[in-house]
N, C-alpha and C positions, 0 to 999 in steps of 0.2 A: 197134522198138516195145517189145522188153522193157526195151531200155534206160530209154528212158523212162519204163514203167512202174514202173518200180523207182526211178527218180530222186526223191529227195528234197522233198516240197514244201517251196518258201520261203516257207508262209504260218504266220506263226505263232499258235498259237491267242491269241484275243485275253481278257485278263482282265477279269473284271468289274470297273468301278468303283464305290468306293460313295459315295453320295450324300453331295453336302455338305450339313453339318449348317447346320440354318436360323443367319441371323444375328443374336444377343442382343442386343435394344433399347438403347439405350446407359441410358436408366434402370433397366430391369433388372438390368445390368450393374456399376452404380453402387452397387444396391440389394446384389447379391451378394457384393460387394468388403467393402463395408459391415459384412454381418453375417458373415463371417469376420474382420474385424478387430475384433468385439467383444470386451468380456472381464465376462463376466456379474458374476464374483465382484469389481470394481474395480465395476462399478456397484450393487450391493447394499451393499459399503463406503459409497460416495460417499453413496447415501441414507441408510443410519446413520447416519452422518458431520452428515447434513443436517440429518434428525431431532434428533439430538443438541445439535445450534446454536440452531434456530430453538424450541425446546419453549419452554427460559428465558426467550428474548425476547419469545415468544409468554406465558407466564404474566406475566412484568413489566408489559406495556402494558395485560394484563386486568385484574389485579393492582390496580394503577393507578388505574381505574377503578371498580372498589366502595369503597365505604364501610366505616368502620371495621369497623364490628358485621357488614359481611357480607361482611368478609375471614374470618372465624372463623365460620363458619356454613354458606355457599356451598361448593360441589365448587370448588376451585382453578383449572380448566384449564377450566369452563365459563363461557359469555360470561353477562357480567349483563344480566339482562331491562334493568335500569334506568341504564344509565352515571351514573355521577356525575361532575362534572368540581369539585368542592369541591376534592380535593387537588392540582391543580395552579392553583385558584388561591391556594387556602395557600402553596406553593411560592413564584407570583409576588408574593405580599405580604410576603415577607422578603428583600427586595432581590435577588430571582434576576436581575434587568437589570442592574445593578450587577455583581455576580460573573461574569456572563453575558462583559459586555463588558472584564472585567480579562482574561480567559481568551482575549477575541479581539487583545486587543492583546498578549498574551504570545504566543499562538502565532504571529501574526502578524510579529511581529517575530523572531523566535525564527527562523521558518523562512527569513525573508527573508535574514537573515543568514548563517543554515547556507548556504544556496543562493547566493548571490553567493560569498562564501568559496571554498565547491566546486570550482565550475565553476571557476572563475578558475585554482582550483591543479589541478586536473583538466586541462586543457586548457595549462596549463604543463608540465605532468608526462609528456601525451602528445603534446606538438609539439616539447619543449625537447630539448637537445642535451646538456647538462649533465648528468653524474654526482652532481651534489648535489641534483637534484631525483628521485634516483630512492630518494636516500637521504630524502629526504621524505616519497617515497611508503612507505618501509619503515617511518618514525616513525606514518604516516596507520595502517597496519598496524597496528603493536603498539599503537594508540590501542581498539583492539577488543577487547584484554585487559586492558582496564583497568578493571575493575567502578566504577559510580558511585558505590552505598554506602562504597567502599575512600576515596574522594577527600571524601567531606563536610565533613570537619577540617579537612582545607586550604583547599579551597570558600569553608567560611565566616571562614575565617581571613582570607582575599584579599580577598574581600566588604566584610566590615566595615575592613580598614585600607582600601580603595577607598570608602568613605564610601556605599556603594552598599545597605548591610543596610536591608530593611524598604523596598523599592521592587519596582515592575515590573520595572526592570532587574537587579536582582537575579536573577529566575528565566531572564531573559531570554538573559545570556551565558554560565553554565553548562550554560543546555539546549541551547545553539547549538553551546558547544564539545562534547561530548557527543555530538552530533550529524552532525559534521562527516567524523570518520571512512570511516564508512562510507558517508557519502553519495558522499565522495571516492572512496569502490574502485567504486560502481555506474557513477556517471559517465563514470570513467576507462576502465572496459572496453567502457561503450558510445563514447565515441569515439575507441577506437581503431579502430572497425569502419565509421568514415569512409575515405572511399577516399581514399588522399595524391594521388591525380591531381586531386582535386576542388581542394586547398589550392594545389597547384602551375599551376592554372589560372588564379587567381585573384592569386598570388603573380607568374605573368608580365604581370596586367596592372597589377601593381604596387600589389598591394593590401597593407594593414601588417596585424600579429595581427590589431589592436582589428578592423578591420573584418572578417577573416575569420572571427574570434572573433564578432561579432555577427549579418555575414549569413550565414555557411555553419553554422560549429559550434553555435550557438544554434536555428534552427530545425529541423535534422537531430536535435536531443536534444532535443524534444520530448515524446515519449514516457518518456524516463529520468527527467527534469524534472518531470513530473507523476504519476511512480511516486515519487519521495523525497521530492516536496510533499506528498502524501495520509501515506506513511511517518512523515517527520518530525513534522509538522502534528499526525498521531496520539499517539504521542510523549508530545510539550511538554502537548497537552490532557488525556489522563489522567496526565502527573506529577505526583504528590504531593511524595515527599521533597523537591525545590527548597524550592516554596513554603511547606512544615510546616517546615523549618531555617531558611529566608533570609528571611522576612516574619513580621511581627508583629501587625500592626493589623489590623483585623479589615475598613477598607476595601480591602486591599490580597489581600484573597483572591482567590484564583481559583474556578472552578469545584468544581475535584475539593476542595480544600477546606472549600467550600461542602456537598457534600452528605455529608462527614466530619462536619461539626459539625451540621448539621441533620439527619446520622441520632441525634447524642448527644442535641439536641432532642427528637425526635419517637420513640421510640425503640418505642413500643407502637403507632405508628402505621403497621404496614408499607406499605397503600396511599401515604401521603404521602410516603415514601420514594424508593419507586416512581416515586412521580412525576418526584420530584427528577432520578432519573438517568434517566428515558426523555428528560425535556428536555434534561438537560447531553446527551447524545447527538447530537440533532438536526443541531447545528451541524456536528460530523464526518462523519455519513452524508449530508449535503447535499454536502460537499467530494466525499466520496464518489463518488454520483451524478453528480457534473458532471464526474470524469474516469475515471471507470471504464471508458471506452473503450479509455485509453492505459496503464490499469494493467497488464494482463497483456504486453501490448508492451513495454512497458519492464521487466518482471520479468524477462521472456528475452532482452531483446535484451545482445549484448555476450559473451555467451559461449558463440557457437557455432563461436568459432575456436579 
């Protein structure tokens, strides 16, 4: 019995557990992640930033809209009880459609060109096999240090023995070549970030470039393709120097200097002005608008290898 008594119990004390903690809502959880990955001072930037952009743009299109005598009179940044639309039709009574559409068949053409070029050699550059096309790509390279202003001499030197001075095409293949460069390095890094099993799939059921070039590498760059169309497009629309060196005639204007010589025009008239460059505008922020989808897509894609 004292044995016993004395012998050891095998029970051993048992520990409290503590309660599991409730389970966090997956939206709340979202919400939580969320505002720890904020960063307050990158958003206070962004809206300065913002402010900063939109004030200009916001006084130009108001701007715009008063009349002479109450550009000089009116607080600047407040809206006019009375719009007037007098100065853009000023604007379109000096052949603004004329100018309008030199500016659509320059850039037009301009970019079509840049872009066929490109891709072509882009997609040479990343399927070929050849050591001389990489030496291409290094010439596409040092095309990027080569300031436009440095090359106007020669420019219009080539121009005029090519019979070409004082045409559309004039601005047309110097903005293209110009152009080209860099369209080449965007392209080239987005498809390299095509997966070769895609091409080697297509290549056993004995497909040639052209075609893999058209149905594989053409709809896959997409997005590249309509980040260096808005790029380019931009560009060629507000270049002056081309057109102020290579053209002469006064039908052969383009836009931008359209509203060069109709600010010498109107020169006390700053609403009229105004006018002029909210409308040469339109046409690029519509490009804009139609693929601002694919623009941030293609500004990153391609160099996350």
């Amino acid at each position: 019995m004292s044995a016993l008594s004395h012998a050891p119990s095998t029970d051993s004390p048992k520990i409290p557990r503590r309660a599991a903690a409730p389970a966090t809502p997956p939206g709340r959880a979202r919400l939580v992640r969320r505002l720890r990955r904020t960063n307050p001072l990158g958003a206070l930037g962004g809206v300065v930033w913002l402010v900063v952009v939109l004030v200009p743009v916001y006084w130009a299109v108001v701007t715009s809209l008063r009349t002479r005598e109450g550009y000089f009179e009116a607080n600047p940044l407040a809206i006019p009880t009375d719009p007037a639309l007098e100065n853009y039709r000023q604007v379109l009574d000096n052949d603004f459609t004329h100018y309008l559409l030199n500016s659509l068949v320059v850039t037009a053409g301009a970019t079509l060109l840049t872009l066929s070029v490109s891709f072509l050699a882009a997609y040479a550059i990343v399927r070929g096999t050849s050591r001389a096309l990489w030496w291409t790509f290094s010439v596409f390279l040092l095309g990027l240090a080569i300031p436009l202003q440095a090359t106007i001499i020669p420019v219009y030197y080539l121009i005029a023995k090519a019979n070409m001075y004082d045409t559309l095409l004039a601005i047309v293949m110097p903005s293209a070549a110009f152009a080209i460069p860099l369209t080449v390095i965007i392209l080239v890094n987005f498809l390299r970030d095509i997966p070769d099993e895609l091409y080697e799939s297509m290549r056993a059921e004995g497909a040639s470039h052209w075609r893999m070039l058209w149905n594989l590498a053409l709809p896959l760059s997409r997005p590249a393709l309509i980040t260096v169309t808005i790029y380019d497009a931009l560009n060629v629309w507000n270049g002056f120097l081309f057109p102020l060196i290579l053209t002469q005639s006064p039908d052969k204007r383009v836009l931008s200097l359209f509203v060069w010589s109709f600010q010498g025009e109107f020169t006390i008239n700053v609403p009229a002005i105004l006018a002029a460059v909210v409308l040469s505008t339109l046409p690029i922020l519509a490009l804009y608008a139609i693929g601002r989808r694919q623009l941030i897509s293609g500004l990153t894609a391609g160099f996350g290898k």
